[in-house]
N, C-alpha and C positions, 0 to 999 in steps of 0.2 A: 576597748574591745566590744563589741558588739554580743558575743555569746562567749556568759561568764557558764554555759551552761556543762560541766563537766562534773562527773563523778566524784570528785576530787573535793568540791564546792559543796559545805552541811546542805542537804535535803533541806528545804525549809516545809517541805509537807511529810512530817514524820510519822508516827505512832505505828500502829497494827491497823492491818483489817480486822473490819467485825467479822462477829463469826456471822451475823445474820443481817440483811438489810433490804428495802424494797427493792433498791436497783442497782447492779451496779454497771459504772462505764469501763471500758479497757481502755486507755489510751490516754496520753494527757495533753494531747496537741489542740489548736483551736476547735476539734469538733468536738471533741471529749468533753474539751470544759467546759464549752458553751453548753455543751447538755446536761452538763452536770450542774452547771449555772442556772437554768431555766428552769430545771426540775427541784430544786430546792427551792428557789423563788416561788412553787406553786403549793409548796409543802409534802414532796416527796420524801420518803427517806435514800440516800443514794450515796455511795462511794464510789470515787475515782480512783483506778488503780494505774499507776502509770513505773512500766519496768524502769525506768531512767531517770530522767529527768524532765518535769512539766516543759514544754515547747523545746526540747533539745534536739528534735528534727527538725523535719520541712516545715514548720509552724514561727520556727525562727530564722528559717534560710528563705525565705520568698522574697519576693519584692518589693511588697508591702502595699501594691494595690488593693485596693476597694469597690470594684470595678462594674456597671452594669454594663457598658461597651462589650460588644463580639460575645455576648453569653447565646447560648442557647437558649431558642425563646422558652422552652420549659424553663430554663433558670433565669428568668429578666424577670418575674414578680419574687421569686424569694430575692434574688440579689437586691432588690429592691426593698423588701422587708430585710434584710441587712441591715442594708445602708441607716437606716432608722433605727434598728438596734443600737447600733454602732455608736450614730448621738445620744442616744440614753445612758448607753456602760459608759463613755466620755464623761458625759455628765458626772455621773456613779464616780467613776473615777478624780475628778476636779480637772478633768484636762491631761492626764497623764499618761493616755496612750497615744500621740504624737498625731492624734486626729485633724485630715483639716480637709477641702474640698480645693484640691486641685484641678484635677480633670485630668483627663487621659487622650492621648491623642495616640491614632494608629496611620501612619503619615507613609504615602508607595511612592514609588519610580516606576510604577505600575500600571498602566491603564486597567490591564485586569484586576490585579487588586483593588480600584476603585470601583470597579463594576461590584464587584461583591462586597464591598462595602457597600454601597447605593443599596444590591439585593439584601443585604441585613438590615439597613435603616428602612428600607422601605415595607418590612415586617415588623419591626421591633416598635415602628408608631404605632401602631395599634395599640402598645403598653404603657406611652406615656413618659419615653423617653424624651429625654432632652439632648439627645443627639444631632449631631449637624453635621452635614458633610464641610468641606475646605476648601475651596482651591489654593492653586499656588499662590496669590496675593494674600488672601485670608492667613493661613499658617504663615508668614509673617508679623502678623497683629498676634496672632496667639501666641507663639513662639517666636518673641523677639531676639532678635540677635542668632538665631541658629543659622548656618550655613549647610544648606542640603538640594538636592536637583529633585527634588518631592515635587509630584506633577497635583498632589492633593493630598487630601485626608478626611479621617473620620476623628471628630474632635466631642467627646461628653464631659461637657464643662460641672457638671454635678458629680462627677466622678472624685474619690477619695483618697488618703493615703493613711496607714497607719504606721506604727513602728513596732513591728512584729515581735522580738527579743524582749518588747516593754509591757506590750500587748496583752500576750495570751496569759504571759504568770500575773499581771493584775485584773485580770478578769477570771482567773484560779483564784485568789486571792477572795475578788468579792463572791464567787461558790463559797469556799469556804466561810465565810463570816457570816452567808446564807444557811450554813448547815449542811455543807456536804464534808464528806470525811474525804480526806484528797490521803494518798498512802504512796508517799517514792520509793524508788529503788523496791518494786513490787513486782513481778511478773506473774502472769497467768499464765498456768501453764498448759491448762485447759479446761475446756466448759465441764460442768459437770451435768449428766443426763440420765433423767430418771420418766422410766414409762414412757419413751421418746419427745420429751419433753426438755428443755435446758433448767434446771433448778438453783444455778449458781457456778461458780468457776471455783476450778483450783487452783491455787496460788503458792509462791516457791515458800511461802510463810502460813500456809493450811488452806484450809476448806473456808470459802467463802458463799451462803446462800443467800439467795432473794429469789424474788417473782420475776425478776426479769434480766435481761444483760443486752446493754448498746456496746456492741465491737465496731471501733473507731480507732482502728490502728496504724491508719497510713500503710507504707509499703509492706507491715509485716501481717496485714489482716487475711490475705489468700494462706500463708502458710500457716495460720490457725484455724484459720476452716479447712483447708483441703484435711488434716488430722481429724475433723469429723466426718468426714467424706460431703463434703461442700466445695465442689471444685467453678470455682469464678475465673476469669480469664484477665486478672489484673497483675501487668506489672510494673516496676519500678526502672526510671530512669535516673541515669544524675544532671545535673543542671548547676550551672555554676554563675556564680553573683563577685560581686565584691563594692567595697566602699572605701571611697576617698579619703581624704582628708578635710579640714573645712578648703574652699575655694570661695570666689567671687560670685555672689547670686548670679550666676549668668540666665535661671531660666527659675521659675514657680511653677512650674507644670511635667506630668508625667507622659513620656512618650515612647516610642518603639516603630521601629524600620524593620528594614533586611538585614542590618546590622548590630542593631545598640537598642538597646532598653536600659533608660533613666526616669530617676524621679528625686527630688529635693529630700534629704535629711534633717533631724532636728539639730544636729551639731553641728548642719551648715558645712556640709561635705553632700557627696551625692551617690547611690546606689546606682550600679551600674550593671551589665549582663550582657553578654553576647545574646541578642536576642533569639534565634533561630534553633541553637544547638541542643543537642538532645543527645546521652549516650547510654546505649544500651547494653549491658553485659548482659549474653546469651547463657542461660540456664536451662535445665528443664523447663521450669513452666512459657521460658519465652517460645521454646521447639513448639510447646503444648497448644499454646494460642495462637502459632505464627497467621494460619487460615484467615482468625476473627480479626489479623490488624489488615489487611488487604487492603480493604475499601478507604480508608482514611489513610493509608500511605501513598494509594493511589491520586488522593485528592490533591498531596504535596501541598510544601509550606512548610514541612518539617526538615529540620537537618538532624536527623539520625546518624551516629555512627556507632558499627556495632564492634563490641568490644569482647573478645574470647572470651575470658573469664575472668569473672565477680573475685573482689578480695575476700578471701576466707572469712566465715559466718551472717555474709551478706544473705540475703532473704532468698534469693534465687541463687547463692551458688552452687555449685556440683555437688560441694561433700554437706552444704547443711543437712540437718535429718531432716526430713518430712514428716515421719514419726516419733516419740520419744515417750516414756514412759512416767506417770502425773507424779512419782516419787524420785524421780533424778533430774537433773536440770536440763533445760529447756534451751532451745535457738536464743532466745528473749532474754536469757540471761549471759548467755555466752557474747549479746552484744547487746549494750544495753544503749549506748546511744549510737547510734547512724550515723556515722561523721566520714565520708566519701573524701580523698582528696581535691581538690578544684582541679581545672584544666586552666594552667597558670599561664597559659599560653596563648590562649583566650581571652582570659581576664586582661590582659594586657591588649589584647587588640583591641578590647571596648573602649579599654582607658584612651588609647591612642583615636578610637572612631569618636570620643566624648570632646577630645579637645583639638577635633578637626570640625566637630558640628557645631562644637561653640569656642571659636577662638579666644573669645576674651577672659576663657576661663585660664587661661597660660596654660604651665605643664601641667599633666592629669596626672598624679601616679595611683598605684593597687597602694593602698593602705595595709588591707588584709582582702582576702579574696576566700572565699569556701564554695562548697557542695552541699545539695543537699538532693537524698533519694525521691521523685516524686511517683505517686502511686496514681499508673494511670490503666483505663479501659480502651477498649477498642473503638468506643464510639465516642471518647473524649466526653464523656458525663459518668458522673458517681453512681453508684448503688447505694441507694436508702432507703432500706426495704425493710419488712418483715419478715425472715426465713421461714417458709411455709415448712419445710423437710423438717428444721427444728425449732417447734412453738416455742415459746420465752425469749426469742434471739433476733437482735435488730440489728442491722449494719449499717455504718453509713461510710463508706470510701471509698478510691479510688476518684480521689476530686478532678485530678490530672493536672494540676498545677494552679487549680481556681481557687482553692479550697481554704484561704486568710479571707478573702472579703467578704464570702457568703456563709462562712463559717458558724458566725451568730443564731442565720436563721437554718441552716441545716442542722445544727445542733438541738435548736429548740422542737425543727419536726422529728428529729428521731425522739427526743423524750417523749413526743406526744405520739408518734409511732408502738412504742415500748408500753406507755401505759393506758391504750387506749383512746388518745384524747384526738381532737380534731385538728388535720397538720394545715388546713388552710390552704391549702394548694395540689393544683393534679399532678400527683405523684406515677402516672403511668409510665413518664420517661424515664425513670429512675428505678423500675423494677428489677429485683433480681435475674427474673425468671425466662427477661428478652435475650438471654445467652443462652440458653437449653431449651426453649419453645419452639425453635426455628425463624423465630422471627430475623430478620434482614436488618444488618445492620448499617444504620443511617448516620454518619455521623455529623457532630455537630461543626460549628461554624469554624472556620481554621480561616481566621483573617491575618 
């Protein structure tokens, strides 16, 4: 199985929180860690508090791309500084996060779609990609043996893969052996705030203070801020993956159509996705934002389907609280891990589109197939900010489904966000305050 990650399974990050510490993180999925990773490596004092279980979300349900391909050019130098994290923790680790450089390929039946491909590569040179466009003869060399009517593609041969379920809890792992206190089955129930200031969080096991606090919670970060009166316009879709069994190497490289999104596994089976599909259960906060998603639904590329209503305690459903009170229990504890069922129906089309694009893989079948909720914005990029309204408080979510590959280094600019230090990059795209400014919203690349 792929995710041993269930409540059921001992915590292996136990003990109490402190009562007092520099910093702490909420959340324990790849950004959390990585921040709480960095920040220890510089000699911070820092606890991760994570309600569940480390990567028992979208941290363990992704793809396991690595990806500088289709970023936002705001995010092509951190992705960038990633990708070079990533061979370091690798290293750190001996090899054991299933790292390797595949590449990625985004392959159309499009002529449009190549034109905007061409329009992104013919920006994203200025950065030092190693991107190349394809033609149809090319994506034969690259992708050997695939059977597909692709009139072309965009092919970044330095592009990576990891394995996300192995990933994020050994690089939790090395936080901890760095000095951070990691604390499961924890939740925050909320900030706590003194002189309008955040001074620490409260937690379902007490009072926890520091100087500072990075909220990195994936899809459940809007419903802890809106309880401060922080209202961001992020929400959560489901998206559904599944993996094989081992099969015949038919292919070392990751790629993605109108169809199918694949990429090689270490057990020699292959992860698979209905590329396109995206479902949305209609909550308050989705009525609340519908205005800010226009522009980027208009741009299309997305298969949206929108779904009545969220299963009970989902982050957007009808009856969750939006308010609760610091001494009763909390949304966060009423669900402590995110576990959406798959669209099984789906999963199965990919399997059946995997072993039509590569025959000599034989029969495909779903192995096991999941969900998982991805937290996204309106302009398809994160907020990684510092909350002006409440000093002490750093964000960094709402990745939209990027958020395993660049994870490293968005974790390490919020530590450096939170304690002052220099994040090394223009962080303008990325502000909180482009949703209540007026500022117009642009979104990013949708190839």
């Amino acid at each position: 199985m792929s995710f041993p990650f269930t409540l059921q399974t001992p915590a292996e990050h136990g003990g109490v929180p402190p009562g007092r510490v520099g910093i702490v993180v909420i959340g324990g999925g790849v950004i959390g860690v990585s921040a709480a990773l960095s920040l220890a490596r510089a000699g911070h004092d820092v606890a991760l508090l994570e309600k569940g279980r480390i990567a028992a979300e979208q941290s363990s349900r992704n793809w396991g791309w690595i990806r500088v391909q289709g970023r936002d050019m705001a995010e092509i130098p951190i992705a960038q500084e990633a990708q070079r994290i990533w061979q370091e923790l690798d290293q750190d680790c001996k090899g054991r996060l299933g790292l390797a450089e595949i590449g990625v390929h985004y392959l159309t039946r499009s002529e449009k779609s190549l034109k905007n491909y061409e329009g992104w590569l013919a920006e994203a040179q200025a950065h030092g990609v190693s991107s190349r466009m394809l033609s149809r003869a090319e994506i034969s060399e690259t992708v050997p043996g695939a059977q597909g009517d692709w009139v072309g593609g965009l092919y970044t041969p330095s592009d990576m893969k990891a394995e996300p379920w192995v990933a994020v809890p050994e690089l939790a792992r090395l936080a901890r052996d760095a000095g951070a206190r990691i604390v499961e089955r924890c939740a925050t129930r909320a900030l706590e705030i003194e002189g309008g200031r955040v001074t620490g969080v409260v937690t379902e096991r007490g009072r926890v203070k520091a100087d500072a606090v990075i909220l990195a919670g994936g899809a459940w970060s809007s419903l802890l801020l809106r309880r401060h009166g922080i209202s961001i316009p992020q929400l959560s879709v489901r998206s559904t993956a599944l993996e094989t069994g081992p099969l015949p190497q038919v292919t070392g490289t990751a790629g993605v159509d109108d169809r199918l999104a694949f990429r090689p596994r270490e057990d020699g089976g292959y992860t698979l996705a209905p590329s396109t599909l995206s479902e949305l259960h209609v909550g308050p906060d989705a009525i609340r934002a519908a205005l800010k998603y226009i522009p980027v639904l208009r741009q299309g590329g997305f298969e949206v389907k929108l779904r009545v209503r969220a299963p009970e305690g989902f982050p957007d459903a009808w009856f969750t609280p939006r308010n609760w009170a610091e001494d009763s229990a909390s949304p966060f504890e009423a669900m402590r891990i995110l576990n959406p069922e798959p669209n099984r129906a789906k999963a199965e089309d990919a399997a059946r589109a995997f072993a039509k694009t590569f025959p000599e893989a034989g029969e495909v079948t779903v192995r096991t197939a999941w969900a998982g909720m991805i937290d996204v914005l309106p302009d398809v990029v994160p907020v990684v900010d510092n909350v002006a309204a409440l000093p002490g408080l750093t964000v960094a979510t709402g990745m939209c489904g990027h958020g395993f590959g660049i994870g490293p280094a968005f974790g390490r600019i919020a530590g450096a966000l939170a304690t002052g230090g220099e994040t090394g990059h223009e962080m303008s795209r990325f502000r909180l305050a482009r949703f209540s400014d007026g500022s117009k919203m642009v979104p990013g690349p949708n190839l």
